[in-house]
C-alpha positions as CSV (number, residue, x, y, z in Angstrom):
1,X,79.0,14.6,116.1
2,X,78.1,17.8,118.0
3,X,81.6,18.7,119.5
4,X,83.5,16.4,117.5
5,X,84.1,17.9,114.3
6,X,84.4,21.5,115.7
7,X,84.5,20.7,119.5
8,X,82.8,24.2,119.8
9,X,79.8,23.3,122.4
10,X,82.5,21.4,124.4
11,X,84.1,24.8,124.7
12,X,81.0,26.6,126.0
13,X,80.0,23.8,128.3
14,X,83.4,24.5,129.8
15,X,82.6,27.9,130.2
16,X,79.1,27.5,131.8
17,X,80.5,24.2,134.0
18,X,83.6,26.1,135.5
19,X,83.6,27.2,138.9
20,X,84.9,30.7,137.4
21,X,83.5,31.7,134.5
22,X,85.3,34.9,133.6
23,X,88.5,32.7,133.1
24,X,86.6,30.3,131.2
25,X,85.4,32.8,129.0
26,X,88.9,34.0,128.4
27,X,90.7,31.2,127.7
28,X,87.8,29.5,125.7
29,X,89.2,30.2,122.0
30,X,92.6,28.0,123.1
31,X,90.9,25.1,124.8
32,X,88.8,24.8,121.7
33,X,91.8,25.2,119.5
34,X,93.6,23.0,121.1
35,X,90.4,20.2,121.1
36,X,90.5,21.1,117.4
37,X,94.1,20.4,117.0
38,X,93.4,16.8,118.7
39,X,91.1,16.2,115.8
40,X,93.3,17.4,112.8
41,X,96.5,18.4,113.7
42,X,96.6,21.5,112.7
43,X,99.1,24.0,111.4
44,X,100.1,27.4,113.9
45,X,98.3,29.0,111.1
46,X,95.5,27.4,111.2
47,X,95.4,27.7,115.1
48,X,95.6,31.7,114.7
49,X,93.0,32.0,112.7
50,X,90.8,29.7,114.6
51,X,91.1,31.7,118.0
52,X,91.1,35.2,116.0
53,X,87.6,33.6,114.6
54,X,86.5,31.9,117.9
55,X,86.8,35.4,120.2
56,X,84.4,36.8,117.4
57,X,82.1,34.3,118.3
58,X,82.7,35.1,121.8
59,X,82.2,38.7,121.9
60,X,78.6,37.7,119.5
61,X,77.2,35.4,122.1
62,X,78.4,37.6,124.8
63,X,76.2,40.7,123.2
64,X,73.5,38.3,122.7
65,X,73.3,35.6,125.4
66,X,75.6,37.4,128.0
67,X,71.9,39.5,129.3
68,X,69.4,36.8,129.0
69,X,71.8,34.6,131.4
70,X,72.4,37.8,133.9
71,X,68.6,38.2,133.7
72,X,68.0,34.5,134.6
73,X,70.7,34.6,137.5
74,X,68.6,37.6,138.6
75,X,65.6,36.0,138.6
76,X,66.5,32.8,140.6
77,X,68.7,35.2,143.0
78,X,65.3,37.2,143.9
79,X,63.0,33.6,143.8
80,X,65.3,32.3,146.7
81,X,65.2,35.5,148.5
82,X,61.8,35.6,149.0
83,X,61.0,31.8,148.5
84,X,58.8,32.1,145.3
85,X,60.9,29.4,143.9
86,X,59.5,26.4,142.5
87,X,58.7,23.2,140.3
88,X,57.5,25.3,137.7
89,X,60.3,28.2,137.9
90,X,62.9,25.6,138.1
91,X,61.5,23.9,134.8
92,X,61.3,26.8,133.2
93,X,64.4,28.4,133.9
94,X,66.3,25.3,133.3
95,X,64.6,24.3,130.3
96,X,65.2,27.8,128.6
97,X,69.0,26.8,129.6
98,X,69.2,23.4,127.7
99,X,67.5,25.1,124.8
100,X,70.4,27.9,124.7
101,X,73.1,24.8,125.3
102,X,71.4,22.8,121.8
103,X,71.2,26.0,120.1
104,X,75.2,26.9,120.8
105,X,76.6,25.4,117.7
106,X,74.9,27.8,115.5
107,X,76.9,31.2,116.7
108,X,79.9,29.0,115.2
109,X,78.3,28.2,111.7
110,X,80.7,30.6,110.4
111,X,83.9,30.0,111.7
112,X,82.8,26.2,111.6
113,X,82.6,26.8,107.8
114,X,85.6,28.7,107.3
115,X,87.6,26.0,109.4
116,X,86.7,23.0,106.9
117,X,87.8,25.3,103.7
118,X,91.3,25.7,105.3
119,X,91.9,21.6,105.4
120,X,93.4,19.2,103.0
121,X,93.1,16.0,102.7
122,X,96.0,14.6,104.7
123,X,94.1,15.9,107.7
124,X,90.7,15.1,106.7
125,X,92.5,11.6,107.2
126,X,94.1,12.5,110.6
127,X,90.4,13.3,111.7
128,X,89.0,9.9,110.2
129,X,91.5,8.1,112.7
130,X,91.5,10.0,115.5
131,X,87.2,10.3,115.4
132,X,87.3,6.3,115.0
133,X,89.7,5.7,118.1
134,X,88.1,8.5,120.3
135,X,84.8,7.0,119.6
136,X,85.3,3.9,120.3
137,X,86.8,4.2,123.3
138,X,83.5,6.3,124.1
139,X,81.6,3.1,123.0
140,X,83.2,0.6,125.1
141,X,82.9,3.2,127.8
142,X,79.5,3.2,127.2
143,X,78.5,-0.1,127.6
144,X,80.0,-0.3,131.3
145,X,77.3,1.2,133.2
146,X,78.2,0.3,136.8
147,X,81.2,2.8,136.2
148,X,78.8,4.9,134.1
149,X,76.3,5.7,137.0
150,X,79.5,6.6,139.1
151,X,81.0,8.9,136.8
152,X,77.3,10.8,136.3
153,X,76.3,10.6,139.9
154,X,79.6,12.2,141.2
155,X,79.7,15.1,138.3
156,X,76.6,15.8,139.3
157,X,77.1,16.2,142.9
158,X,80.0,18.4,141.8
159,X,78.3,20.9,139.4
160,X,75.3,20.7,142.5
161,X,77.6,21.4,145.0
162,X,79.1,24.0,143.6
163,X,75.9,26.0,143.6
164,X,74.1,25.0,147.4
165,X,77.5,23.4,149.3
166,X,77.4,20.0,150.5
167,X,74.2,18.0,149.8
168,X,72.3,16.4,151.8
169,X,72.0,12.3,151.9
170,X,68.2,12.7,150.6
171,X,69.8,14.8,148.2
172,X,72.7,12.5,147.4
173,X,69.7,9.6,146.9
174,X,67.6,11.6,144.2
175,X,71.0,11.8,142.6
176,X,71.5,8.1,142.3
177,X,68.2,7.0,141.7
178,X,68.3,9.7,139.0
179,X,71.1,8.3,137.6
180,X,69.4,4.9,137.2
181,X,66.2,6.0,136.0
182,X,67.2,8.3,133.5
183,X,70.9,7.6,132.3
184,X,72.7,9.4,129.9
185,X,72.4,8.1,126.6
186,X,76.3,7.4,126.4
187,X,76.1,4.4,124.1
188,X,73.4,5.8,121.9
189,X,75.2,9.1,121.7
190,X,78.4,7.1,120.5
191,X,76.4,5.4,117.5
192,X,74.7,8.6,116.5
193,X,78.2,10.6,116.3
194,X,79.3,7.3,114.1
195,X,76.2,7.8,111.8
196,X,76.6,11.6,111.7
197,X,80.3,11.6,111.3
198,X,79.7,8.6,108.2
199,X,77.5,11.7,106.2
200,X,79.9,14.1,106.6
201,X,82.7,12.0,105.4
202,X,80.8,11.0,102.4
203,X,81.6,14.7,101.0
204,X,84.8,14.2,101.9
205,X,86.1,14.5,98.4
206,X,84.3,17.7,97.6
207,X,85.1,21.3,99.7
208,X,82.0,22.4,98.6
209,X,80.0,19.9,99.8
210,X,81.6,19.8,103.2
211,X,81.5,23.0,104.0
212,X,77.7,23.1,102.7
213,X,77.0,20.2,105.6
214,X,78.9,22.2,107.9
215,X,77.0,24.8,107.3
216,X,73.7,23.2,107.9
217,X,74.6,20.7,110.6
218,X,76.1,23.8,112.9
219,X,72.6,25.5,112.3
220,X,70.5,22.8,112.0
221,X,72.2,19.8,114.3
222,X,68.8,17.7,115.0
223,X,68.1,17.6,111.6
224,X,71.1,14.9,111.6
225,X,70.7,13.3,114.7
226,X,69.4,9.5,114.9
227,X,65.5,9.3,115.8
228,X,66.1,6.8,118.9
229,X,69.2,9.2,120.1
230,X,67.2,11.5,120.2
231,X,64.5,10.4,122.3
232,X,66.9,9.2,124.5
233,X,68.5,12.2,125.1
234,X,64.9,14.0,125.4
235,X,64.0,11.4,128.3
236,X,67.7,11.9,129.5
237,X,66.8,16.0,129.7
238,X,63.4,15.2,131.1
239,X,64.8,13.4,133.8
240,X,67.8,15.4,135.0
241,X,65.2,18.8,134.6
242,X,63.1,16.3,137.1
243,X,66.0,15.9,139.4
244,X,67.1,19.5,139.3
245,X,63.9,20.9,140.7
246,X,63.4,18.1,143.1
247,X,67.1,19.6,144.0
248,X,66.3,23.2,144.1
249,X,63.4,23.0,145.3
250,X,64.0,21.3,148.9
251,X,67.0,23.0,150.0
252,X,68.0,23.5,153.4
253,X,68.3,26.9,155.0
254,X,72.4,27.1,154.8
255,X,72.0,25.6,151.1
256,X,69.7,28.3,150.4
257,X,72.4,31.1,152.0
258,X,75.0,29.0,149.6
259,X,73.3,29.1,146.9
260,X,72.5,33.0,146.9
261,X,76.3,33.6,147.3
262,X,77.1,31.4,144.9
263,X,74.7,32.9,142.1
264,X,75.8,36.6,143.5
265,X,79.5,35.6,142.2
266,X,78.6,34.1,139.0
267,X,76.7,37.2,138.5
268,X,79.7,39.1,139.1
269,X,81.4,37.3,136.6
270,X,79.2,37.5,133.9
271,X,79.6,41.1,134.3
272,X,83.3,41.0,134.5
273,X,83.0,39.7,131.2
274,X,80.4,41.7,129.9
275,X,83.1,44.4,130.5
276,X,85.6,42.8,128.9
């Protein structure tokens, strides 16, 4: 259910997937108001209060994650300049990054909260419907993996390419075998959202209760989370952590001139929004 009932992470991932991240950043509390709205239909009060509640959020994980991503982008900036980088860098600043992506939910727990006390039922309904159709259009989705592995090999090359410039067709091939070896769990995740989303309507008739399983699933999502998705979705980091290092760590000269420019702008942005 993690960025369904909230859509919160989906907003972050945004943020840390755009090619510009100080715009991102300032026009993160609509897009996630507006995934909200998708979800619940909400009033133009509601939606005010959301975004007034979201930019607090913002400004929080900006005091609090904002330097240890600078500090990161500093690190791999000064690793390619004198060549230090490698499998075990990569790994580590990578995997410090999809522990700060599972962890995102949590600087919401309070907004998350304060979002669920301000529904009534009518749209606790709207959200039943629209959850059960988006899902299981992500189901059928799912279970077509030829056009699976085409839609994960080519946002990878984008979000790759955006970083060194144009890969290479080695490069391109580690993608794809990637891809086969270690697929997203898109079927799995589909279920688990189903399960997770079933205990969360089961307090449906109680505010108190809902907003007490808000509270702890924002905080504490893996507590909730299926045992086999789970797995999955560890093998699924395991492998594209694999891929990224293979990645990063045979680049070609000009990728390697690419990729310092490219980290020396998202820099700057980060501290364009730092000073914002």
């Amino acid at each position: 259910m993690k960025s369904i009932v909230f859509i919160f992470l989906a907003g972050i991932l945004v943020c840390s997937g755009c090619s510009r991240l100080d715009i991102a950043y300032r026009w993160a509390d609509t897009y996630i108001a507006s995934k909200v709205d998708d979800y619940f239909d909400i009033s133009s009060e509601q939606s005010k209060a959301l975004k007034k509640d979201i930019k607090k959020d913002l400004i929080s994980m900006k005091e609090t994650l904002l330097p240890i991503w600078m500090d990161r982008l500093n690190k791999i900036q000064q690793d390619v300049d004198d060549g230090s980088l490698n499998d075990k860098k990569v790994a580590v600043y990578f995997g410090d990054f999809f522990k700060d992506v599972d962890q995102i939910n949590s600087h919401f727990a309070t907004t998350a909260v304060d979002f669920i006390s301000s529904t009534d039922a009518k749209q606790i309904e709207y959200f039943k419907k629209s959850f059960y159709k988006k899902n299981q259009e992500d189901l059928e989705k799912s279970q077509d993996s030829a056009k699976l592995e085409k839609k994960y090999r080519g946002k990878y090359e984008d979000v790759f390419e955006m970083f060194v410039g144009s890969l290479t067709d080695q490069q391109k091939q580690l993608i794809a075998d990637n891809v086969k070896a270690a697929p997203y769990p898109a079927e799995l995740r589909a279920k688990n959202k189903a399960f997770v989303f079933k205990e969360f309507i089961a307090h449906q008739n109680s505010k108190e209760e809902m907003k007490a399983f808000v509270q702890e699933y924002t905080t504490q999502t893996d507590k909730f989370d299926l045992p086999e998705y789970r797995a999955a979705y560890q093998q699924y980091q395991d492998g594209l952590q694999t891929l990224i290092t293979r990645v990063m760590t045979n680049l070609t000269p000009k990728q390697k001139i690419a990729l310092k420019e490219n980290i020396q702008q998202k820099s700057e942005q980060l501290r364009t929004i730092s000073a914002l």
